[in-house]
C-alpha positions in Angstrom: 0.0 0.0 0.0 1.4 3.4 -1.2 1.2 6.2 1.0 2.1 10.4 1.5 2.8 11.8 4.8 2.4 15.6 5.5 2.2 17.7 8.8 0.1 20.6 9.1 1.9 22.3 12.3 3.1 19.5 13.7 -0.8 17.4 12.6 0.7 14.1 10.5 -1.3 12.6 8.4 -1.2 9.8 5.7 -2.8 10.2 2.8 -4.1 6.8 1.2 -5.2 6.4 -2.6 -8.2 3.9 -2.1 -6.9 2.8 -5.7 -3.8 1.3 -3.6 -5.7 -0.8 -1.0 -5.3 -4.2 -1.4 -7.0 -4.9 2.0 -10.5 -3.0 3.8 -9.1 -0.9 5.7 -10.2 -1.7 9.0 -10.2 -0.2 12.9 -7.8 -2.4 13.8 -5.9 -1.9 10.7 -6.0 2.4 11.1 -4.6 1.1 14.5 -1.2 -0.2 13.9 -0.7 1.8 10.7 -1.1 5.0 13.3 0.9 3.6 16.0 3.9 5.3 16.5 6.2 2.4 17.4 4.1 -0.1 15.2 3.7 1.6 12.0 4.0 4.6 10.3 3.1 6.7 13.1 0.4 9.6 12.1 -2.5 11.7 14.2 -4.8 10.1 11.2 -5.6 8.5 7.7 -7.2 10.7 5.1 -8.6 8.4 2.2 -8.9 9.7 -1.3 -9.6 11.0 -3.9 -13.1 9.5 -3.9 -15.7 9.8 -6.1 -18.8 12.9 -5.2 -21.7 13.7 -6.9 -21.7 17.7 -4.9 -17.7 18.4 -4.6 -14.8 17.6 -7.4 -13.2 14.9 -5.3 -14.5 13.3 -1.8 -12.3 12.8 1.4 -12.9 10.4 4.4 -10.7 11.0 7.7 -10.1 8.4 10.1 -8.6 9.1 13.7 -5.2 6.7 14.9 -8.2 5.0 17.4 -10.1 3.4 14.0 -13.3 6.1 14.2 -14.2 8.2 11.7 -14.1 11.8 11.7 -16.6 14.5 10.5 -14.4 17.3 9.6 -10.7 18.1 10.0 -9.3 21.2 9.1 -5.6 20.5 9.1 -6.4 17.2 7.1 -8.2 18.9 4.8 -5.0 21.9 3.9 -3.1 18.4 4.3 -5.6 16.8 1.4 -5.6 19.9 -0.8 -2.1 19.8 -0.8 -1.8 16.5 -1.9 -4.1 16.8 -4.9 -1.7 19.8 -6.2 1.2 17.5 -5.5 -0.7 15.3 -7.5 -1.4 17.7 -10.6 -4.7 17.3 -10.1 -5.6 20.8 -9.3 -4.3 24.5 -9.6 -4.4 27.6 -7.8 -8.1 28.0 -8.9 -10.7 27.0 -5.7 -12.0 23.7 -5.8 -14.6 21.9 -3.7 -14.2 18.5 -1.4 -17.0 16.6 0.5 -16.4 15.1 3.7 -19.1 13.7 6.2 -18.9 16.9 7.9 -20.2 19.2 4.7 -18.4 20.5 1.9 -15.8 22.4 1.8 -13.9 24.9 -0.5 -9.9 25.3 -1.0 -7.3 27.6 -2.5 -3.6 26.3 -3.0 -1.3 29.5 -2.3 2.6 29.2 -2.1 2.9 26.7 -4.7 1.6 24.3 -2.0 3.1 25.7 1.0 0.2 27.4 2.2 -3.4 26.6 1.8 -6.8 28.3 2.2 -10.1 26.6 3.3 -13.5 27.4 3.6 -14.4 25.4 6.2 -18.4 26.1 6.3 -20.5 27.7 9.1 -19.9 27.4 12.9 -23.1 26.5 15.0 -23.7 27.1 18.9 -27.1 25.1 19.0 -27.0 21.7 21.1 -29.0 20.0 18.4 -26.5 20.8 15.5 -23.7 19.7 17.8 -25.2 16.4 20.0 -25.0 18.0 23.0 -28.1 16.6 26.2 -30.4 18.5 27.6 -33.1 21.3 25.8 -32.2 22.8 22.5 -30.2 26.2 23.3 -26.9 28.0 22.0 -24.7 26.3 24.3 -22.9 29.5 26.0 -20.9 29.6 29.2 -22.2 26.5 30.6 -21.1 24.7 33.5 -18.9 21.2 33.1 -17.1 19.2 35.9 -15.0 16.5 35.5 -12.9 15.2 38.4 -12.7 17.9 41.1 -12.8 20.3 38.4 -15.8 22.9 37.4 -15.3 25.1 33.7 -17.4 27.1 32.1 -17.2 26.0 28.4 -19.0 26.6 24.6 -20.1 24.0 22.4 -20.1 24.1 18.4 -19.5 22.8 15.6 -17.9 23.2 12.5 -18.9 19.7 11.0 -17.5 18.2 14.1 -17.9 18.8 17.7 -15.9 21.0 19.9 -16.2 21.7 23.6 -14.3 25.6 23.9 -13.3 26.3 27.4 -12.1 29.5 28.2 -9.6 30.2 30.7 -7.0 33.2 32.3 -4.0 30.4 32.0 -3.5 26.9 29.9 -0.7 24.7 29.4 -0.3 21.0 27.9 -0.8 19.4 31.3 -4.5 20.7 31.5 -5.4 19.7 28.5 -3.8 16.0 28.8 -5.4 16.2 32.5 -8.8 17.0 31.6 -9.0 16.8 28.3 -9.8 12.5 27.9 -12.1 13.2 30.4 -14.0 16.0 28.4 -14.3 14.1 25.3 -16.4 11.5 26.9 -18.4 13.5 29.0 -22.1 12.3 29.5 -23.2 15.7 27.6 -21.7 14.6 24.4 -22.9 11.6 23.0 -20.8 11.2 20.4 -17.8 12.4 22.1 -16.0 15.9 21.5 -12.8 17.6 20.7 -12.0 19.9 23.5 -10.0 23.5 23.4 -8.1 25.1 26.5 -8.4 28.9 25.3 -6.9 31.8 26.5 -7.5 35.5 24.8 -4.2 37.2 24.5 -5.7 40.2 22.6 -8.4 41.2 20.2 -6.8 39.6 17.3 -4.9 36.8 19.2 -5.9 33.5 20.8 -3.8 30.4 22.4 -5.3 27.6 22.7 -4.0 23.7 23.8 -5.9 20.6 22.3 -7.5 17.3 23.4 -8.7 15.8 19.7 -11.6 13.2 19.9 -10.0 9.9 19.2 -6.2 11.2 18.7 -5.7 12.8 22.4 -3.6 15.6 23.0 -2.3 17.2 19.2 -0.1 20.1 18.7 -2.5 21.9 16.0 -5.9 21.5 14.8 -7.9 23.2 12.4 -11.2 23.0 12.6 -10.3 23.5 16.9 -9.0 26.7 16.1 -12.2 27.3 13.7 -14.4 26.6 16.7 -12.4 27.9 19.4 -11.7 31.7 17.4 -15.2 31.5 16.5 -16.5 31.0 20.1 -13.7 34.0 21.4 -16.0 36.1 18.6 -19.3 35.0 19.8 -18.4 35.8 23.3 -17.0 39.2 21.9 -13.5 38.9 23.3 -12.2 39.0 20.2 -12.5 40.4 16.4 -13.5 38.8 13.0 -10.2 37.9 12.5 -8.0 36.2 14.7 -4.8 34.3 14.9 -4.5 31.0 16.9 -1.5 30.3 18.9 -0.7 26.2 19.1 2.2 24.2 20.2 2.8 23.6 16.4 2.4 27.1 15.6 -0.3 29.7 14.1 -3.4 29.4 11.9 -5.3 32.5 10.6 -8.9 32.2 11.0 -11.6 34.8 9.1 -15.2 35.1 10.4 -17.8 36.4 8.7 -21.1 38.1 9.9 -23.2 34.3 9.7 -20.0 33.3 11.6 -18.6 31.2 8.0 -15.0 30.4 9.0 -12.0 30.8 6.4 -8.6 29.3 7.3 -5.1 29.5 6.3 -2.1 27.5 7.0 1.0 25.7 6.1 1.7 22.2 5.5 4.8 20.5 4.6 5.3 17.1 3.2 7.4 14.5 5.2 7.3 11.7 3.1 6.4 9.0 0.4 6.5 5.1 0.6 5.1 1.5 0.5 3.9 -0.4 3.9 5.0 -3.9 4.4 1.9 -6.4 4.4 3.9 -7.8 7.4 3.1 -4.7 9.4 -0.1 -6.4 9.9 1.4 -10.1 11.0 0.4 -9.1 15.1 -3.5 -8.5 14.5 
C-alpha cells in the first residue's frame, strides 16, 4: 500500500489512494498503521480522492483510534495539498466533501500554504449532539474530576467543547481533556479546546482531539475555538490562533462562515510492508 505523509503544524497525516488498497481498511488496521512504534506513526488517515456527486473529489478522515471523523481542518490543507502534488488541481478554488459538509480550498505558495472554507460554525445543542433542551450552548457549567469550567459548544462539521480560561498549558489539557471528550453531555464524544484570549486579534489555545488525544495543532479546533472567542465578543473577525505547532489564521464572517489558512509540509512517500499487519 502506497502512502504520502504531510504535517500541518506538527498534525501528520497519511494520505491513502483507495486505488492502492489491497485490503479493507479496518479499525484495527487504522490502529497499527497510526501507531507510532508499530507503524508509520500519524495523528490520522485521510482516504482519497473519492468519487462525489456535490464536490470535485471526496475525502474520508479516520482518527489513529479506527473512528471516523466529520471534519478536520488540518487534514483537509493536508488533502488539498496533496491533490496539487498530484497535478490534479491549480491555484483555482476547488470543492471537497467530507461527512462533515463541503468544503472549498485555495492552493497558495505553490503548496506551502493553503486556504479553506471550512463552512459555518453553530452554537445550538442539536447541531452539535449536545443533552439537555435545545439552546446556544454558552458559558455552561462542566465538571470532571474535582474540576468545574465554564465552556461553549459548536460545531464546524464536528464537535468541539471551547473552554475558556485566564491560563493553559499542555498538562491541563492532557489532564482534563480525555475526560471531556467522553463526558455524558456529548454523546458522540467531542474535541475539547483550552483557550486563552491574549488580545483582540490573538488566541492560544491547547488541544484534546476526539479519538487522537492531546495534538499540537488542529484546524477545525482553532475554527471553533476563534469562533467562540467572537461569539463571546472577546475578540475580532479575524484572529490568529496560537498552538504548540504554531499559528493558523482564522476569518469570520457576519453568519459566523469560518476561512482558514495554514501551512503544510510534506514528510514523506513510501510502500507499507503487508507484514506490518502479521500481530493482528
Amino acid at each position: 500500500m502506497k502512502f504520502c505523509k504531510y504535517h500541518a503544524l506538527g498534525n501528520d497525516y497519511l494520505v491513502i489512494n483507495p486505488q492502492d488498497l489491497s485490503f479493507d481498511l479496518t479499525p484495527e488496521k487504522i490502529k497499527i498503521i497510526c501507531d507510532r512504534n508499530f507503524g508509520i506513526g500519524s495523528d490520522g488517515i485521510l482516504l482519497g480522492q473519492l468519487p462525489s456527486n456535490t464536490a470535485k473529489f471526496a475525502l474520508h478522515i479516520f482518527n489513529p483510534d479506527g473512528s471516523e471523523a466529520e471534519k478536520s481542518g488540518n487534514g483537509l490543507r493536508i488533502f488539498s495539498r496533496y491533490l496539487w502534488d498530484m497535478g490534479l488541481v491549480d491555484e483555482k478554488p476547488f470543492s471537497i466533501e467530507t461527512v462533515g459538509g463541503l468544503v472549498q480550498s485555495v492552493i497558495k505558495d505553490a503548496g506551502k500554504t493553503v486556504q479553506v472554507e471550512m463552512g459555518k460554525v453553530s452554537f445550538w445543542s442539536s447541531d452539535i449532539n449536545v443533552v439537555g433542551d435545545n439552546r446556544e450552548v454558552i458559558q455552561e457549567k462542566i465538571t470532571v474530576g474535582d474540576k468545574t469550567f465554564y465552556f461553549c459548544a459548536a460545531t464546524i462539521g464536528n464537535p468541539h467543547c471551547v473552554i475558556p480560561l485566564a491560563e493553559i498549558n499542555p498538562d491541563i489539557a492532557k489532564e482534563y481533556g480525555s475526560r471531556l471528550e467522553v463526558h455524558p453531555l456529548f454523546p458522540n464524544r467531542t474535541n475539547v479546546q483550552f483557550m486563552k484570549v491574549l488580545d483582540r486579534n490573538t488566541i492560544q489555545i491547547e488541544i484534546w482531539e476526539r479519538g487522537a488525544g492531546y495534538t499540537l495543532a488542529s484546524g477545525s479546533s482553532s475554527s471553533a475555538a476563534a469562533a467562540t472567542a467572537h461569539k463571546l465578543g472577546l475578540c475580532d473577525s479575524e484572529i490568529t490562533v496560537k498552538m504548540p505547532g504554531g499559528e493558523i489564521l482564522i476569518q469570520i464572517k457576519d453568519d459566523f462562515h469560518i476561512s482558514m489558512t495554514g501551512s503544510v509540509t510534506k514528510v514523506a512517500q513510501g510502500e507499507l510492508s503487508d507484514e506490518l499487519f502479521t500481530i493482528i
